[in-house]
C-alpha positions in Angstrom: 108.1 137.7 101.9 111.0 135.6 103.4 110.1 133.2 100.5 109.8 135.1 97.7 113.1 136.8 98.9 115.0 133.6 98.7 116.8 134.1 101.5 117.3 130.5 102.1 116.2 127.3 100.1 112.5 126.5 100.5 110.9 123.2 99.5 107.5 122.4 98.7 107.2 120.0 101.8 108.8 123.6 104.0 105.4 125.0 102.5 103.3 121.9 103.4 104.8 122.0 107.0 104.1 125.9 107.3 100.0 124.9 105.9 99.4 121.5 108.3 100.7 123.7 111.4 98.5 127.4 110.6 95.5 125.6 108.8 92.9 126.4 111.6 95.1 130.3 112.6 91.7 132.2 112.5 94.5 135.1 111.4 95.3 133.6 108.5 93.0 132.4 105.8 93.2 129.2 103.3 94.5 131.4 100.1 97.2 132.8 101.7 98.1 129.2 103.2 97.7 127.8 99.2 99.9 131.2 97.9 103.0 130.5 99.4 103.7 127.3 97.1 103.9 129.6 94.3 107.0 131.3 95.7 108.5 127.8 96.0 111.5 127.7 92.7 111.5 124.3 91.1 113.8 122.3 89.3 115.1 124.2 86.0 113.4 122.8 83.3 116.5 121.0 80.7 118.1 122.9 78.0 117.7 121.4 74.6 121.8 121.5 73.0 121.9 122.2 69.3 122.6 118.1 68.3 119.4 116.5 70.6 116.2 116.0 68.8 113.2 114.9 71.1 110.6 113.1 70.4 106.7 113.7 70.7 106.7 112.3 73.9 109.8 113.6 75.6 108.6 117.1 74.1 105.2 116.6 76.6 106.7 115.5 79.3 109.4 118.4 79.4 106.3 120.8 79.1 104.2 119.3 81.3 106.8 117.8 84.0 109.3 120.6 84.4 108.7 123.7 82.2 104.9 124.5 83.0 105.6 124.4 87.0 109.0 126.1 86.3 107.1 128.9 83.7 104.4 129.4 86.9 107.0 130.6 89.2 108.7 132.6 86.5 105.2 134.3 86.4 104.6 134.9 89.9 107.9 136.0 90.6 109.0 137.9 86.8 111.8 136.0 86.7 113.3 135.9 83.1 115.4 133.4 81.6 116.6 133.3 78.4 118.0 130.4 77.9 115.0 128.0 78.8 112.9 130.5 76.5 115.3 129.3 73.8 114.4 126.1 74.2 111.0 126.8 73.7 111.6 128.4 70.2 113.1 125.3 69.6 109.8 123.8 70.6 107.6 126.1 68.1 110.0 125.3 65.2 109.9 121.6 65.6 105.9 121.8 66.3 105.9 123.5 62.9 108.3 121.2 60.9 106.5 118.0 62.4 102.6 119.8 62.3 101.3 117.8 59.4 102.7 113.8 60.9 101.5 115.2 64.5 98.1 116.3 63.2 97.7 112.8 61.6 98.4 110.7 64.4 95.3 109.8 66.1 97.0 109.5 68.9 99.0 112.8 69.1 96.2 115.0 67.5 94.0 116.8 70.2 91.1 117.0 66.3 91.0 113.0 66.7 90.8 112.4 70.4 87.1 112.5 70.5 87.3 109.8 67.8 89.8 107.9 69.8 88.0 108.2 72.9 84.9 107.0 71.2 86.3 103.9 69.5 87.0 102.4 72.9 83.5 102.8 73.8 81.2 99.8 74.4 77.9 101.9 73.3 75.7 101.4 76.3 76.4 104.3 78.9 76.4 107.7 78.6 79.3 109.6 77.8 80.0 113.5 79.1 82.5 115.4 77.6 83.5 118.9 79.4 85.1 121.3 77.4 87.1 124.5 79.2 88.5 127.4 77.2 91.9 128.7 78.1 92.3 126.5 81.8 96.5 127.1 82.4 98.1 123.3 83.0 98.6 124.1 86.3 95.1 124.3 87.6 94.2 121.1 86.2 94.6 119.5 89.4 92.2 121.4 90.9 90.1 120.5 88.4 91.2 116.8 89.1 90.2 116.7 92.7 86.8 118.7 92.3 85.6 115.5 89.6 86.6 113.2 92.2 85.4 114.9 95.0 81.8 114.8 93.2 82.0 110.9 92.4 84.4 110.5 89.3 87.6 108.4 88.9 90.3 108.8 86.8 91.1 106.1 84.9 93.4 107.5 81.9 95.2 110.7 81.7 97.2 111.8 78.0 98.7 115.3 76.4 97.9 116.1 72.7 98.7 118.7 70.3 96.5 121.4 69.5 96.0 122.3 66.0 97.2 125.7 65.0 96.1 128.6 65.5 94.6 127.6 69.1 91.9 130.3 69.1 88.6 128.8 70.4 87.0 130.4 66.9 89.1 127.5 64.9 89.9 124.5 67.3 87.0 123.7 69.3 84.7 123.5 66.0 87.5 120.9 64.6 87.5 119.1 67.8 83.9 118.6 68.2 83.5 117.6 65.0 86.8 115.7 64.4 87.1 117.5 60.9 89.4 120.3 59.6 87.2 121.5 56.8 84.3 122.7 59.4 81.6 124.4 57.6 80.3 126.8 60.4 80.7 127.6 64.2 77.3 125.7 65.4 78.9 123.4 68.4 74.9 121.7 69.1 75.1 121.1 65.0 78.2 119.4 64.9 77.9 117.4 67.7 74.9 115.9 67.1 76.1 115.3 63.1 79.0 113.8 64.2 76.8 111.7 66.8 75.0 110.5 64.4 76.9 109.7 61.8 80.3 108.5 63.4 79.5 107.6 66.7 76.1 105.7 66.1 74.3 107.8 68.7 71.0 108.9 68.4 70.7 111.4 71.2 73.2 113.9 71.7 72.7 117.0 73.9 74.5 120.1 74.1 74.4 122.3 76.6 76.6 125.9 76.9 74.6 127.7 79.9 73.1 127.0 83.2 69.5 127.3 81.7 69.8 124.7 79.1 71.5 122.1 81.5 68.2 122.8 83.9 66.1 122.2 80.7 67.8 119.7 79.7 66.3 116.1 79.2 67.7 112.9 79.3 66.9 109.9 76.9 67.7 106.2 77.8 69.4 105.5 74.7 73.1 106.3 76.2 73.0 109.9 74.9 76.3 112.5 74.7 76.4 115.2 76.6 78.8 118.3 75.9 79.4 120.7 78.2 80.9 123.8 76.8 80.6 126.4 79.7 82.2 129.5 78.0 80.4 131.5 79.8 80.6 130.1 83.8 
């Protein structure tokens, strides 16, 4: 409460401090502990003037580095502000003036970064891709140190921009098959055409529930493997 009052300035090491001392306080638990960084205000996020045009890349890492964290605690704490929100209609009407050169960079188009991701490939190890629907920015390092925490390192980490509209119905079938003119919503189809036919792979596997991962069978031909767990 003291926090979220702002009765005095808090930092995020404050909130580390408060966690390392009451982390084994059998009266307090671990989410509570975690909560009270989300009361924590960070920088404002910089307000675009009328003459600066940004670039691509300064427009990801304004979003990602400072307004995503600062958009979080607006959340937790309904705290409006109108003139960082105006910069973010400046976002959505550059996005749309720029759509068609972003959309045809294979480097700034989330449609070819399967492609991309593929080209650097050597052909003899397995790849897995993991696909999550609708994860906010700012659980992604969670998701980070669960991967490692099973075995995985991270070697490369990169922002792209998501074709419009974002609905699952219309961008995951043109990411998986690296094509805007999808015929149909059949993910296992898709992948395994484009597989075949792009990525010179003979064995590709999809799997979208628990049950077909257990049934699932492994060839030693370096297959893909896609999860899409839409419903876990």
């Amino acid at each position: 409460r003291l926090i979220k009052e702002q009765r005095f300035p808090t930092t995020l090491k404050d909130v580390e401090g408060i966690q390392d001392r009451f982390e084994h306080c059998p009266g307090v638990s671990s989410f509570q502990l975690a909560s009270l960084g989300r009361y924590v205000k960070p920088d404002r996020p910089p307000i675009l003037d009328r003459e600066t045009v940004w670039t691509e890349r300064e427009w990801i890492r304004w979003a990602v580095d400072a307004y995503v964290p600062y958009r979080n605690w607006q959340v937790n704490n309904q705290y409006p502000d109108a003139e960082v929100e105006n910069t973010v209609k400046r976002f959505s009407q550059w996005y749309v003036e720029q759509y068609s050169a972003i959309q045809k960079d294979p480097e700034l188009s989330m449609v070819h970064f399967l492609g991309e991701a593929f080209s650097a490939e050597k052909g003899h190890s397995a790849v897995i891709i993991l696909m999550i629907d609708c994860l906010p920015l700012n659980f992604f390092g969670l998701l980070d140190r669960a991967l490692q925490n099973t075995g995985f390192a991270r070697h490369a980490l990169e922002y792209r921009f998501a074709p419009l509209p974002t609905a699952t119905a219309y961008a995951k079938p043109e990411i998986i098959s690296g094509n805007w003119n999808v015929d149909g919503k059949d993910y296992e189809r898709l992948l395994k055409q484009r597989a075949a036919e792009e990525w010179g792979r003979s064995s590709a596997i999809y799997v979208s529930n628990l049950k077909s991962l257990a049934s699932a069978t492994l060839s030693a031909d370096a297959p893909v493997l896609l999860f899409n767990f839409v419903d876990c």
